[in-house]
C-alpha positions as CSV (number, residue, x, y, z in Angstrom):
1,X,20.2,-71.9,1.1
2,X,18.1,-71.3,-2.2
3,X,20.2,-69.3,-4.3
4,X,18.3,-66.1,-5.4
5,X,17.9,-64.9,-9.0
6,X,17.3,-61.6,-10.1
7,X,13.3,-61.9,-10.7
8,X,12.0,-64.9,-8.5
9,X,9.1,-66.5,-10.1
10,X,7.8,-63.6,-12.3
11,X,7.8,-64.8,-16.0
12,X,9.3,-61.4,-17.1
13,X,12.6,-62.0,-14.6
14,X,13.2,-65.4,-15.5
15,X,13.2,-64.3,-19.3
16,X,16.0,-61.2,-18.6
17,X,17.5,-64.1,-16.7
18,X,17.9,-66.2,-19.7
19,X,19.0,-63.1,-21.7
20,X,21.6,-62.1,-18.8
21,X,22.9,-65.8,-19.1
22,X,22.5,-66.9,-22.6
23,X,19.9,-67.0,-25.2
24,X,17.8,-70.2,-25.7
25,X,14.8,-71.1,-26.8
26,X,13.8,-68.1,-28.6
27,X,12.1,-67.0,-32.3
28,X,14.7,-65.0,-34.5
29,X,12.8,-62.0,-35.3
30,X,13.0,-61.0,-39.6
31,X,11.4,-57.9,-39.9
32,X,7.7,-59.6,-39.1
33,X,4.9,-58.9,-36.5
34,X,4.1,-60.3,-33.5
35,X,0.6,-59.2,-31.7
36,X,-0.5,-59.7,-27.7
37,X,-4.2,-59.0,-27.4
38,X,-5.4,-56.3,-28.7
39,X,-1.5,-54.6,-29.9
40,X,0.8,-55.4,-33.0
41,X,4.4,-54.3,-33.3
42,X,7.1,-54.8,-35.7
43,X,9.8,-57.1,-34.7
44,X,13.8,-56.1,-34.7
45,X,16.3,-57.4,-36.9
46,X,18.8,-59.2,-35.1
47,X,16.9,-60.0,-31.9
48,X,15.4,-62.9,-30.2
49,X,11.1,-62.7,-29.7
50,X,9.8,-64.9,-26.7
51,X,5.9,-64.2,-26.1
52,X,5.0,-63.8,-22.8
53,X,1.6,-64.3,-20.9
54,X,0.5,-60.4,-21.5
55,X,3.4,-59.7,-23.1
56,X,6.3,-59.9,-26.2
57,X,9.5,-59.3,-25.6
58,X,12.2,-59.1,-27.9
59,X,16.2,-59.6,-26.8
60,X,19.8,-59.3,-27.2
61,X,23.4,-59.9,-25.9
62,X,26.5,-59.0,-27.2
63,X,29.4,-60.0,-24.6
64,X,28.3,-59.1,-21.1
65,X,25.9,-56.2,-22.4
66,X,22.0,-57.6,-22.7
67,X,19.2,-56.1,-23.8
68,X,15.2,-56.6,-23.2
69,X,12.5,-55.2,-25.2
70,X,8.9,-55.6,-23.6
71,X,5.2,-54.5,-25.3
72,X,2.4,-55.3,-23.1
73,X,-1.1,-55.8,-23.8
74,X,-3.4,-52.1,-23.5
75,X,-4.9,-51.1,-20.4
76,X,-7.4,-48.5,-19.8
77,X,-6.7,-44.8,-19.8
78,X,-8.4,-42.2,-17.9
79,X,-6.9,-39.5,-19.7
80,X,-4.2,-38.4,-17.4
81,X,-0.8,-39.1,-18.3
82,X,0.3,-39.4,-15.1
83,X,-1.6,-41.5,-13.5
84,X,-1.3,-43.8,-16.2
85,X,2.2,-44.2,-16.0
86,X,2.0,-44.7,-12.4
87,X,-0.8,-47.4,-13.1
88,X,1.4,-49.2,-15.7
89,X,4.8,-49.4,-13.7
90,X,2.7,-50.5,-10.9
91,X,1.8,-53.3,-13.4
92,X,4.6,-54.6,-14.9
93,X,8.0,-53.3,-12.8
94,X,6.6,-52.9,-9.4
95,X,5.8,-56.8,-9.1
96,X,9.7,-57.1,-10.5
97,X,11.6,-55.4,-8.4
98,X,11.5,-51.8,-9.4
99,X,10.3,-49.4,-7.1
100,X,8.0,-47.0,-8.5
101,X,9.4,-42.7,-9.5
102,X,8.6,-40.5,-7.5
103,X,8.8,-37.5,-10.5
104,X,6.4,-37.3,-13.5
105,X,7.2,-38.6,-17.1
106,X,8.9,-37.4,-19.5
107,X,7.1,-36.0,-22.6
108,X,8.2,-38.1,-25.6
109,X,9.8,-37.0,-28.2
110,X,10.2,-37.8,-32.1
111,X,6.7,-39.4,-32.3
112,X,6.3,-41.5,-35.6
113,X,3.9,-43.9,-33.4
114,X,1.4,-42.6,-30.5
115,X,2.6,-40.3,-28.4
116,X,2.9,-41.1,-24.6
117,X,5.5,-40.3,-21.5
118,X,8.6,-42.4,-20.2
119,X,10.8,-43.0,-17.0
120,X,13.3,-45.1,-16.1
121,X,14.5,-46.3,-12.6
122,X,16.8,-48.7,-11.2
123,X,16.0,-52.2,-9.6
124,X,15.8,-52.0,-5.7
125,X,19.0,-54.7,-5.7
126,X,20.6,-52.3,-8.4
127,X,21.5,-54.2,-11.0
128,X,19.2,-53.2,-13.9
129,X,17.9,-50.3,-14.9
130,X,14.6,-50.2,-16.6
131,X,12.6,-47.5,-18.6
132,X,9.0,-47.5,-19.3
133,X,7.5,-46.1,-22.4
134,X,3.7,-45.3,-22.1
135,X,2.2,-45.0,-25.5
136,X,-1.6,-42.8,-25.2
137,X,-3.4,-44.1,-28.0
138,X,-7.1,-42.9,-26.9
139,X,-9.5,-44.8,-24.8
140,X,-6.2,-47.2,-24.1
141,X,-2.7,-47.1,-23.3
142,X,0.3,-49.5,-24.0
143,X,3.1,-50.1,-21.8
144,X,6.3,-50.9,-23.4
145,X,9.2,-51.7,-20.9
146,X,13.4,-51.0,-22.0
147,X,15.9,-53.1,-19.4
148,X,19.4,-53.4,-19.2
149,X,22.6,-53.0,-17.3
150,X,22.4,-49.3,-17.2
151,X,21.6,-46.2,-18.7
152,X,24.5,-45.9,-21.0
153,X,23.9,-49.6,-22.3
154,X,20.3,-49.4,-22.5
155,X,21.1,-45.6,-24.8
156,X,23.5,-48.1,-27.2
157,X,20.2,-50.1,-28.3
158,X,17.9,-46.8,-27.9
159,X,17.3,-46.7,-31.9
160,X,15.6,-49.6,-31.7
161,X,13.6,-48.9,-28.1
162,X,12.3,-45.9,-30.7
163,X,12.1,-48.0,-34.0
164,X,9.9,-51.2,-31.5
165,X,7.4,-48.3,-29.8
166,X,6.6,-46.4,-33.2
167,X,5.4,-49.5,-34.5
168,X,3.2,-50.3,-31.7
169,X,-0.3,-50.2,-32.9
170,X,-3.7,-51.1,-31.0
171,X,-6.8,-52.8,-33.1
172,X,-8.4,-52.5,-35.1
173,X,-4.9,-50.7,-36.3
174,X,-2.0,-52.9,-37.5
175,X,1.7,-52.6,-36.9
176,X,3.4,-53.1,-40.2
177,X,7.0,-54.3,-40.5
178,X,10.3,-51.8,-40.2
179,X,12.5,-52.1,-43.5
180,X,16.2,-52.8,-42.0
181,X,17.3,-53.0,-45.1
182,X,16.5,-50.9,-48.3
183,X,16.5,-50.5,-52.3
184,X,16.1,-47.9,-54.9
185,X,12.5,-48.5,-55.3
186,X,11.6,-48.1,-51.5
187,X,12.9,-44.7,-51.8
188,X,11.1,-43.2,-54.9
189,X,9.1,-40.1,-54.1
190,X,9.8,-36.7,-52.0
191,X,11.3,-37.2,-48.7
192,X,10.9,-33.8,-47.0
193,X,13.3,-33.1,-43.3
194,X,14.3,-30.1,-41.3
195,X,16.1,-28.5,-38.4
196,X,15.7,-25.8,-36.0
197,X,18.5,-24.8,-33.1
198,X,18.7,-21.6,-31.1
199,X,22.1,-21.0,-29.5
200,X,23.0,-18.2,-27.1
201,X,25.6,-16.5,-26.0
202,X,27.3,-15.0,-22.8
203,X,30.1,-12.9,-21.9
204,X,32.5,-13.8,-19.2
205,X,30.2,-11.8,-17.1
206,X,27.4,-14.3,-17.6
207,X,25.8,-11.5,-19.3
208,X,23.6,-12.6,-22.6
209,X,25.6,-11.5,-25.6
210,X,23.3,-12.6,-28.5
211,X,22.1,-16.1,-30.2
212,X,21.5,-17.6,-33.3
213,X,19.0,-19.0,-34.7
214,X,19.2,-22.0,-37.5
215,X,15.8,-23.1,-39.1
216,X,15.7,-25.0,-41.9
217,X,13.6,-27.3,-44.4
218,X,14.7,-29.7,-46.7
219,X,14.4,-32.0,-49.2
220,X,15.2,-34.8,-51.9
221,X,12.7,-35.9,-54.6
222,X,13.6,-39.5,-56.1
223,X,13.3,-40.9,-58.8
224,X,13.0,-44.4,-59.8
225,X,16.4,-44.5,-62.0
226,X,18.2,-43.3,-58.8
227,X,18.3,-39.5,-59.7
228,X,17.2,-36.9,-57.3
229,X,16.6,-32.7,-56.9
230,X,17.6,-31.4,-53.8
231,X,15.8,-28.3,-52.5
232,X,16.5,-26.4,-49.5
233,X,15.7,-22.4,-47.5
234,X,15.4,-20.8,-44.3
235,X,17.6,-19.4,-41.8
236,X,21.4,-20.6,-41.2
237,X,22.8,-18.4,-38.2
238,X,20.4,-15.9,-38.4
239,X,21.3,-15.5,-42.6
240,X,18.5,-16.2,-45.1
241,X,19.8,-19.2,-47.4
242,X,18.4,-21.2,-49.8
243,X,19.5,-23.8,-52.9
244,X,19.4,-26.9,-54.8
245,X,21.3,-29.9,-56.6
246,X,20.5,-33.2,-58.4
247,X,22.9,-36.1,-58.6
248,X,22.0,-39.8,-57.7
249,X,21.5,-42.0,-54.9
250,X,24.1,-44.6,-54.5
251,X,23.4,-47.6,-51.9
252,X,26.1,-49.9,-50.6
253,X,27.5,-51.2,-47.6
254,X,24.5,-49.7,-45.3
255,X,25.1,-46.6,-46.4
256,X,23.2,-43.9,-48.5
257,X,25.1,-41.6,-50.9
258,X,23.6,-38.3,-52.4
259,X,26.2,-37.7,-55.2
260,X,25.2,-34.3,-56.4
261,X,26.5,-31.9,-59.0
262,X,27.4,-29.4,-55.7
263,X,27.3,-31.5,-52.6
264,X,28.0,-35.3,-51.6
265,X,26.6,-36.4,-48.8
266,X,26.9,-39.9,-47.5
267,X,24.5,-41.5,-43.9
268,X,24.7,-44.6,-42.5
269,X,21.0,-46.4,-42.9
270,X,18.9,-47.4,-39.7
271,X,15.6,-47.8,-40.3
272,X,12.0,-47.4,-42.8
273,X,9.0,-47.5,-40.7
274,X,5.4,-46.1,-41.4
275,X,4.5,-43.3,-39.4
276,X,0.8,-43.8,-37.4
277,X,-0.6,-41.5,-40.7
278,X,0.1,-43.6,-43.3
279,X,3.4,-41.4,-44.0
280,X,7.0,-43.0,-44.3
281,X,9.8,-42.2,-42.1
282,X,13.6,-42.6,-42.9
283,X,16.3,-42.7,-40.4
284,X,20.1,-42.0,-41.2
285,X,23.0,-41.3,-38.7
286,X,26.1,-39.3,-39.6
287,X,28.9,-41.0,-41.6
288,X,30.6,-40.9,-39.0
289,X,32.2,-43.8,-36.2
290,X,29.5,-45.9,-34.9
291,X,30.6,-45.6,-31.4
292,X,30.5,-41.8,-31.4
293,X,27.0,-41.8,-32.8
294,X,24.2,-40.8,-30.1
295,X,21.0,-42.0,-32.0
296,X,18.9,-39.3,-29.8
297,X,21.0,-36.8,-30.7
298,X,22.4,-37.6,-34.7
299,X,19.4,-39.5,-36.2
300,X,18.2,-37.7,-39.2
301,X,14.7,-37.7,-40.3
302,X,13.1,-38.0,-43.3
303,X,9.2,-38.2,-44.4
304,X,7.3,-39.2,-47.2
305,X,3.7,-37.7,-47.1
306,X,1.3,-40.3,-48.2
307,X,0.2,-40.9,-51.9
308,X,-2.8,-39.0,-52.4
């Protein structure tokens, strides 16, 4: 009896094959781009590019967790998100063993790249789960495909599922290569950020008791000597609140350090990427243990507007 692998013939199973068993034979991506037709995207420090017939995939393993990474050349759009998600899993997961959702997309989120929708669902032997990303960049659309073991694996690497599709660009647009790795000049100018949360409240009834409402901007301008102000205003808990500082910006160890006169706070470095308008986007977690961080919920943004 012919043993059976997890993708048959199909180019894209034979390659998660190679990354379930070991990698070989791949290009160590450093920060470059790769393109596939008419699309460019960064490549992700640390993982393994193998180009595929319509495709680019980038990989990882660490013990018996695995990673894959897919971008796929465009395909038409007919302007319904929907029904182009249901055209591109048809595409590239259907053929590969994963039946197709039966709910609509989800809307994403954080958008430094095109916007788009995404779903995930399991292969029909149940042994990977994959997500598709959708990017809607017009009169095209660009499938980019997330596998793994499962969905709390696949959410361990999801950082870099968002870094990969917010580089994604289609000609006559070029991707341009994420910084994994920073200095003090890559971080002179204003880098503006915010939050808003609404909480509410019940009694033991299940009665609503109140809620509170945190909305707030931010922001550090930087200097090329390492010194910085520190502005921020709005609502904390329902309380007007406002302020400032200046210190200086201290890099080591992947971290980032805002030593200020009034307030020290330190982040743990992810990413630099350019934003699809030109604008720069920092990412920071939480100093905090790097298995407790959840980079959909704890990644901090930062922007810096284009130089007029």
């Amino acid at each position: 009896m012919r043993k059976r692998d997890y993708f048959g013939e199909n180019m894209l199973r034979g390659l998660l094959a190679v990354v379930i068993f070991g990698l070989v034979g791949c290009i160590s991506a450093q920060a470059q781009v790769q393109t596939v037709g008419d699309v460019s995207f960064s490549l992700i420090e640390g993982w393994q590019y193998q180009p595929g017939a319509d495709f680019g995939a980038l990989t990882i393993k660490t013990g018996t967790s695995f990673w894959l990474l897919a971008v796929y050349t465009s395909m038409p759009s007919n302007g319904n998100v929907n029904a182009d998600f249901t055209a591109a899993w048809n595409r590239v997961l259907a053929p590969t063993g994963y039946p197709v959702p039966g709910y609509s997309p989800y809307k994403l989120g954080n958008v430094i790249g095109y916007p788009g929708a995404y779903y995930e669902g399991a292969s029909s032997n149940g042994t990977t789960l994959a997500r598709l990303y959708l990017l809607e960049t017009g009169k095209r659309c660009v499938p980019v495909v997330f596998i793994s073991q499962n969905r709390q694996v696949l959410d361990g690497m999801g950082h870099n599922a968002q870094a990969l599709i917010g580089s994604v660009r289609v000609a006559p647009l070029q991707a341009s290569p994420i910084k994994f790795s920073i200095t003090l000049g890559d971080l002179v100018g204003h880098w503006a950020g915010g939050i808003v949360t609404s909480i509410d409240y019940y009694n033991p009834s299940g009665q609503h008791s109140g809620s509170s409402l945190s909305a707030m901007r931010f922001g550090y301008t930087i200097a090329a000597d390492g010194s910085y102000t520190y502005k921020y205003g709005g609502l904390m808990n329902n309380q007007m609140t406002s302020g400032d500082d200046s210190g200086v910006v201290v890099l080591e160890s992947g971290f980032l350090t805002f030593k200020g006169r009034r307030y020290t706070s330190r982040h743990r470095f992810v990413n630099m990427q350019q934003a699809l308008d030109g604008s720069t986007v920092l990412t920071l977690w939480p100093d905090a243990d790097i298995s407790r961080i959840d980079s959909s919920r704890d990644s901090t943004y930062f922007t810096r507007p284009v130089k007029q």
